[in-house]
N, C-alpha and C positions, 0 to 999 in steps of 0.2 A: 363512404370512405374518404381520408382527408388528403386533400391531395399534399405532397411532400414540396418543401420550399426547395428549389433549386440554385444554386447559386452560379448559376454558369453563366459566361463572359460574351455567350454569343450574340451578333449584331442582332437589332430588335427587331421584331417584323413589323411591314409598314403597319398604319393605321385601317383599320377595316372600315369600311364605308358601309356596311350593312347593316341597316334598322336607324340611321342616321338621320335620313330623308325620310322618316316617317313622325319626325320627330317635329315639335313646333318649332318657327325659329327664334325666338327666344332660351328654350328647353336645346334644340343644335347647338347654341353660340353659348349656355354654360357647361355642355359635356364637352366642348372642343377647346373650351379653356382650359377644364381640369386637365386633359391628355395633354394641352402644352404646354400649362404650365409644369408637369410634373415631368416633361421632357425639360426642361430648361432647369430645372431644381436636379436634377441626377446629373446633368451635366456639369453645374457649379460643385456637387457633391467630388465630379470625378476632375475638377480642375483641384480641390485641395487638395485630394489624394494624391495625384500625380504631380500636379506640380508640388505642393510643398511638401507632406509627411512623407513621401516614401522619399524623396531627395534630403531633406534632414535626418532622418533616418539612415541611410546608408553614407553620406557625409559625415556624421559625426558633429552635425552643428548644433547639438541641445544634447543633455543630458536624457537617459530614459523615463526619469521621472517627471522631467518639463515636457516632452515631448505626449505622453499622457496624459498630462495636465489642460496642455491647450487642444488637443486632435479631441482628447476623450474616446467613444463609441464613433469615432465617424465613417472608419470603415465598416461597422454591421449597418448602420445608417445606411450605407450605399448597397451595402446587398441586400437590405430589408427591400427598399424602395426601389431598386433595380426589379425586381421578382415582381414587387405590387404594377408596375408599369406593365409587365409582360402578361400578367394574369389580364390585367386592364382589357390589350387589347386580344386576349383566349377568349376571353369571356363578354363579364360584363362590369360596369362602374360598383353596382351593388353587391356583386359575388365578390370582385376584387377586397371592396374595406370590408365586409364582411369575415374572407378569409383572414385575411394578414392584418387587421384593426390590431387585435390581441395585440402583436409585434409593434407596432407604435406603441407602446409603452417604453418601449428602448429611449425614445424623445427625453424621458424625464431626468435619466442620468446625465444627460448631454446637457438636457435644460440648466441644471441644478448646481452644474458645474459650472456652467457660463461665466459669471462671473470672474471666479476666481483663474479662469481661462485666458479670460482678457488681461485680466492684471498679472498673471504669469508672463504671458507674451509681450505686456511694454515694457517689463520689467527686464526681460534676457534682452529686446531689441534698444533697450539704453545703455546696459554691460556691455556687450561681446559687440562689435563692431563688425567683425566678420558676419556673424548671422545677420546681422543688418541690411549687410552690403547684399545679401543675398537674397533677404525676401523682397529690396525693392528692384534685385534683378526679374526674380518671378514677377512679380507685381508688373512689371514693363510687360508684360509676353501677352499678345492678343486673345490670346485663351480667357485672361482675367477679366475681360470687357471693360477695364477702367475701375476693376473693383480692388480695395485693398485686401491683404489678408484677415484684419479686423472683421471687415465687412462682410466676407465670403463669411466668415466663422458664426456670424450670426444669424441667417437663414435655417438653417436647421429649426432654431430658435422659434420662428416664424412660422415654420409648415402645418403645426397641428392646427392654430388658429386657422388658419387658411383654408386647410380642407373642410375644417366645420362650416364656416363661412360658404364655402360654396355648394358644399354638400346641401346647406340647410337655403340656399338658395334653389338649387335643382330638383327639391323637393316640394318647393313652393311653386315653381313653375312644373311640373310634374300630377295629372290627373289622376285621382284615386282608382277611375277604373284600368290605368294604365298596367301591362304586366309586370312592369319592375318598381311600382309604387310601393309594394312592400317591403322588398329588400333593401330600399334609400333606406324610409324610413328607418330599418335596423341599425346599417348602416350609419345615419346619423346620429340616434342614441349609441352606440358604438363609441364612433368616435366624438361626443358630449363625455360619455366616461371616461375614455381616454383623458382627455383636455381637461378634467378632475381631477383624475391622478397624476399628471404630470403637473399640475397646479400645487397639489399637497404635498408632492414631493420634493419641489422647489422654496417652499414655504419651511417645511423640515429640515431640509439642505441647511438654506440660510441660518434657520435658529441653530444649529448646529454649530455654523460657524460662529456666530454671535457668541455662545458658549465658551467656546475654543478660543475667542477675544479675551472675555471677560478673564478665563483662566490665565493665559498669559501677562493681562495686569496685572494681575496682585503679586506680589513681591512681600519678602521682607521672615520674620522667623514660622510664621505661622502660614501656610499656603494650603489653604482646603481644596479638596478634589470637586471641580465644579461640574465635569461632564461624567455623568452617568445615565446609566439606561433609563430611561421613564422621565428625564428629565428635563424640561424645555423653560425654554427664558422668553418672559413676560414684557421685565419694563426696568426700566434704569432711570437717575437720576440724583441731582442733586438735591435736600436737605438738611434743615437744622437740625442736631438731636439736642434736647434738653440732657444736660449734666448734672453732677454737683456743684461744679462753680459756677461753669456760664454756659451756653450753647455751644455747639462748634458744627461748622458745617462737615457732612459726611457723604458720601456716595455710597446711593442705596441699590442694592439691585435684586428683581421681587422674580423668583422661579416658580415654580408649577409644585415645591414640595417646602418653598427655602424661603425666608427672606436674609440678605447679607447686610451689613453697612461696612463700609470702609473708611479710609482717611489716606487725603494726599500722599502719595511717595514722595519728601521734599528733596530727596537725592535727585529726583528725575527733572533732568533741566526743563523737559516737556511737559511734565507733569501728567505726562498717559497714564504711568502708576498707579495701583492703590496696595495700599497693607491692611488686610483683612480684620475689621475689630470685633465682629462679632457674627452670628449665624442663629438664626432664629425659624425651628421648627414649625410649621404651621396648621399640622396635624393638632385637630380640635381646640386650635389658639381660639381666639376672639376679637373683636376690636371694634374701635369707640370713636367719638370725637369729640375730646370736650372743649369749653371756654374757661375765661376766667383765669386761667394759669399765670401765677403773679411773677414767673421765671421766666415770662416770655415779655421781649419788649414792649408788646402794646397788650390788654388782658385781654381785648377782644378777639385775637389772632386766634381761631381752633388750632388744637394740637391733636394730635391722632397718635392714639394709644391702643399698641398692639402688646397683649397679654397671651403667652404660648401655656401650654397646657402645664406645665411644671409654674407656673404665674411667674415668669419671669417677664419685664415687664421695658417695652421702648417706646418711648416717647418722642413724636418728628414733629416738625410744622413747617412751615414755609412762608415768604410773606406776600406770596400771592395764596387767596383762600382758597382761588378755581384746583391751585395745585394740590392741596392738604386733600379736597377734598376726591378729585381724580386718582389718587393714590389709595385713599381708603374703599373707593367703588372696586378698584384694580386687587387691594388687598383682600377682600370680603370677594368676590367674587371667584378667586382662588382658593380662598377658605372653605367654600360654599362647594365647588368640584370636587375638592379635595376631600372631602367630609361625603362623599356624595347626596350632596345637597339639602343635608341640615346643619345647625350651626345653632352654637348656646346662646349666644347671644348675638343681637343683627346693630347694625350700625346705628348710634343714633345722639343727639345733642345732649351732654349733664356736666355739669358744672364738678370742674378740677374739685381732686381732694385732697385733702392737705397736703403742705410738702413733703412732710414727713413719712408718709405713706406711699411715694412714688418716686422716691430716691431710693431705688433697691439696683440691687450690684445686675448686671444682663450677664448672662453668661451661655456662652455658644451650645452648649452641654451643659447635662451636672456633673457635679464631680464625682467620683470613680464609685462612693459609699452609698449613694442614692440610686434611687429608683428609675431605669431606662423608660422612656416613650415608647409607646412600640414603633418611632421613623427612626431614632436610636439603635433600637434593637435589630434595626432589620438592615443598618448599616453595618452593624458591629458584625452583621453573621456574614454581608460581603468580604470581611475580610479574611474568615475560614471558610467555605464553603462546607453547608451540612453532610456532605461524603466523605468528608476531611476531619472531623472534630471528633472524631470518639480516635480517630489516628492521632492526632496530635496529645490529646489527654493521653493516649499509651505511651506515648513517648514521652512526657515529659512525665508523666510516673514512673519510668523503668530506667530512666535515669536518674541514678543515685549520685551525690558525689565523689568524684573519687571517679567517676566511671566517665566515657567516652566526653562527652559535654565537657565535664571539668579538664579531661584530659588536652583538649581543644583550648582552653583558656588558658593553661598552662603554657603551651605552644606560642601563645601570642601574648602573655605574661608572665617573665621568669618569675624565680620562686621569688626573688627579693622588690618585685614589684608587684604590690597587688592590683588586680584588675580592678576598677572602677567600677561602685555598686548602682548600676541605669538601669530605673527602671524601663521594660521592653516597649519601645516604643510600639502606639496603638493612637492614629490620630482620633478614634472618638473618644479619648479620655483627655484632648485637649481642652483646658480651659479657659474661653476668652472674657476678662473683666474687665473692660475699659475705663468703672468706677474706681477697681482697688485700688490702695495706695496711690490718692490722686495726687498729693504732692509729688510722686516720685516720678508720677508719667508726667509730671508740667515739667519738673527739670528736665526730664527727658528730653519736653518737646525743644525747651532751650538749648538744651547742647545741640540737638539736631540742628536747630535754626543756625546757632555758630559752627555747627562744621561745614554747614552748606552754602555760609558766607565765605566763607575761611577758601573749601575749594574752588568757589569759584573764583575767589581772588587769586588761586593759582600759589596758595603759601604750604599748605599740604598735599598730596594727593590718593589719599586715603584715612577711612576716622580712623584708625588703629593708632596714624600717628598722634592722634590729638589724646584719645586715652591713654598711651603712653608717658 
């Protein structure tokens, strides 16, 4: 029967001295480390608590959402580890991580968060001056041992390494024919899995946020939805792409379903920016790397040429070759999982073919009259959900004109104005050509260039004025 986690506040009982002295003294001085150190870890756990989250907390010195932010799980943290401390000393080192191991999984949320923890927390303590003045009040109070708030916040951080570490020590100093040599052992793989999972969950975390970055770059009319479920980021960077007229550099950034490029935001004085040029499906693409290409400054320079399964067709290179061809190992081997691990054709050297055969327009999608992919198709159906599509085909059969719909448009269209004929917007029937009408996109790029001289010179402060 499992014994129930208790969470109660009562003073600890001492340490038991029994079966201690039976022990080698190497194997005593690592089980009396683990009991003090994890007396002195619940302590620091219960110095942030009380002194900092629960007084910010009912002071009103952060927001609920900052205060989340930086604390995370730390109070189940303290009752998780409070409980393992008292089984510790009911029991034994190996029944304790055995029970409660499972519950160190809690570490990963904490883990995973860390970061953006920290960078919450210097963030409010350079605004708000009040909160300032008060954590380096707590900070003063001999509870903290000289330690910052930073610093306390980070231990958490640390414990799961630590008890592998010692655990996987106590089991080395520990005799097979020993009574509790089987339970460490458990114990240790226990907590090895643990330290796995809070590994991959911190791994996931981050690409998440890396995601959640990339998305907030891009700017401008076209903004693709970069974060979806299944979807993880690989590799970023800068790139030539081969044009119709001449090269231009692009930022590339290569997902787990997607490859994107972009181009500079020239509005953004930082140039953090990008404005999304294209999206290239990678489901049953391909890709090469040839020489010879008489569009690239030097002919010996490889260019790497990804062809997606509609043959739509991008051409990059770099003038470092290490880079060209890091990219194509990176592209092909996401081809290769994605494909679950075959592929039409594998990476390999042939010489460019003519120009004329590789100036073909890229475009993000086909257009609306063509044949979907099936990573098309299966984006197109996130946007109705299959529970939903035989309801919405009702409804837009059973509205006739004249009836409720129309009656709607009417309301927000008198008679004497008629509503505007748009089509319903649907971004997979966005289409990006970077190629078409290339004159139009050069003058483009020029006015961009003069309007972002122009504001910076402080003579306009918006293009509207300069299109006007």
């Amino acid at each position: 029967m499992e014994r129930p986690i208790s969470l109660s506040t009562a003073p600890l009982s001492p340490f038991p001295d029994q079966g201690i002295m039976s022990l080698t003294s190497k194997r005593q001085k690592i089980v009396r480390e683990i009991y003090d150190s994890e007396q002195t870890y619940i302590s620091q756990l219960n110095t942030i608590v009380e002194l900092f989250l629960k007084p910010i907390r009912v002071g009103g010195y952060l927001s609920q959402s900052n205060i989340l932010t930086i604390f995370s799980n730390i109070e189940g943290l303290l009752a998780v580890n409070s409980e393992l401390l008292n089984f510790m000393r009911q029991s034994s080192l190996g029944d304790a991580f055995l029970y409660l191991g499972p519950f160190l999984k809690l570490y990963g949320s904490y883990s995973g968060n860390f970061q953006t923890a920290t960078a919450t927390l210097e963030k409010c303590l350079k605004s708000d001056q009040r909160f300032n003045d008060f954590i380096l009040t707590q900070e003063s109070r001999p509870e903290c041992n000289y330690l910052n708030l930073s610093a306390l916040l980070i231990v958490p951080v640390q414990r799961i390494p630590r008890y592998k570490l010692l655990l996987d020590d106590l089991l080395k100093h520990t005799k097979q024919t020993h009574i509790e040599y089987t339970k460490i052992n458990s114990a240790v793989q226990q907590i090895s899995a643990v330290a796995s999972y809070i590994n991959e969950y911190i791994r996931f975390h981050q690409n998440q946020q890396k995601m959640i970055q990339v998305q907030s770059s891009l700017t401008g009319g076209y903004v693709p939805v970069i974060v979806m479920p299944g979807r993880q980021f690989i590799k970023e960077g800068k790139m030539m792409k081969i044009c119709r007229k001449k090269p231009k550099e692009r930022m590339i950034y290569l997902f787990t379903d997607i490859l994107l490029y972009a181009r500079t935001n020239i509005f953004d004085v930082k140039l953090e920016s990008f404005v999304c040029r294209g999206i290239l499906p990678l489901l049953n693409a391909h890709i090469k790397v040839e020489l010879n290409d008489t569009r690239v400054p030097t002919r010996n320079t490889p260019v790497l040429k990804l062809t997606t399964e509609d043959n739509n067709t991008l051409l990059l290179y770099s003038e470092d070759e290490q880079t060209t061809f890091e990219w194509a190992e990176a592209i092909q081997s996401t081809i290769l999982e994605l494909n679950n691990g075959t592929l039409k054709e594998p990476i390999h050297l042939a010489p460019a073919p003519p120009p004329k055969t590789t100036s073909k327009d890229i475009a993000a999608f086909p257009p609306p009259d063509q044949n979907r992919t099936p990573v098309v198709q299966q984006m197109e159906e996130l946007a109705v959900p299959p529970e939903l599509q035989d309801t919405e085909q009702q409804l837009n059969s059973s509205v006739e004109p004249g009836g409720e719909r129309m009656q709607l448009e009417e309301l927000a269209f008198p008679p004497q104005l008629d509503p505007p004929q748009l089509d319903p917007p649907n971004e997979m029937n966005v289409e990006i050509n970077e190629e078409k009408n290339e004159d139009e996109v050069e003058k483009t790029h020029e006015l961009d260039s003069l309007i972002a001289s122009t504001v910076q010179s402080g003579t306009v402060q918006s293009r509207c004025c300069i299109i006007s």
